[in-house]
C-alpha angles and dihedrals in degrees: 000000000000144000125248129188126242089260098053087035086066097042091058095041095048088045085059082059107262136144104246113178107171099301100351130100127201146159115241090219122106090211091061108120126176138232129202133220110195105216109193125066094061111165095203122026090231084071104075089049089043087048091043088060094037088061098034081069104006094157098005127084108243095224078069092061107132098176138308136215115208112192120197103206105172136022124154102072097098129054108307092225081060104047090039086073091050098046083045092048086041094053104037089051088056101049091054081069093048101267116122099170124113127243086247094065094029113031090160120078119195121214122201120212094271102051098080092136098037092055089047087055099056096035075064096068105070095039084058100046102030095251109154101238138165127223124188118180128196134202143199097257131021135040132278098285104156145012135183118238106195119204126208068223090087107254150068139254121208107194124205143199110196142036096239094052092045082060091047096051099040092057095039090057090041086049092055085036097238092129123014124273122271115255112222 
């Protein structure tokens, strides 16, 4: 695990093939669709960890997992005493694994293959605080089909590419009951 600045953050990112214009992530493709994950209204606090690592692998196989970037691209917006914790629980994560950087020079945080959980975890944070963040997963096989955009707005985006995917992910979520069942 280490952090990476904005800059380096959208060259990789570019280089995986996104859209990233300043703070926003796309996909180039015409057939990309999104699907939202409401976060507030858990009944049980377990929900929202078991829901991070839900949507750190949603169709892939964890053992699969190749790397992952997770961007931070906005804090600030809630009480400075909360998010203190979270920036506090963030960093010091982090420097366990050698990065002593803050999230303000390094918003950006690199997973190697075998950091799954450890990339869950942190994708946790924002979910948690209401920080706008990014998290792109990759996997042994296959190409970038999804990532998950999260809003101090309280929800996430999964962003797919395909239609297929979109299919995949949708009845994956109904079948765990985060968003409602598609009626056919």
């Amino acid at each position: 695990m280490i952090g990476i600045t904005n800059d380096e953050a959208k060259t990789a990112l570019s280089s995986m093939g996104l859209r990233c214009a300043e703070t926003q992530l796309s996909f180039p493709d015409s057939t990309r669709s999104t699907i939202q994950v409401a976060l507030r209204g858990m009944q049980e606090p377990h929900q929202l960890v078991y829901l991070a690592r839900l949507l750190a692998h949603l169709t892939y196989d964890e053992i699969h997992f190749s790397s992952a970037r997770l961007w931070i691209t906005t804090w600030g917006v809630w009480d400075q005493l909360e998010e203190a914790i979270a920036f506090k629980t963030f960093e010091n994560f982090r420097r366990c694994y050698g990065e002593n950087r803050s999230i303000e020079a390094a918003p950006a945080t690199y997973f190697r293959h075998d950091q799954f959980v450890e990339s869950a975890c942190c994708l946790l944070q924002p979910m948690l605080v209401g920080w706008d963040a990014y998290y792109v997963p990759t996997w042994a096989y296959g190409h970038l089909d999804y990532f998950i955009a999260v809003s101090h707005d309280g929800f996430a985006d999964i962003e797919v590419r395909t239609p297929d995917m979109h299919e995949q992910v949708t009845k994956l979520l109904s079948d765990h009951e985060w968003i409602k069942p598609l009626i056919r």
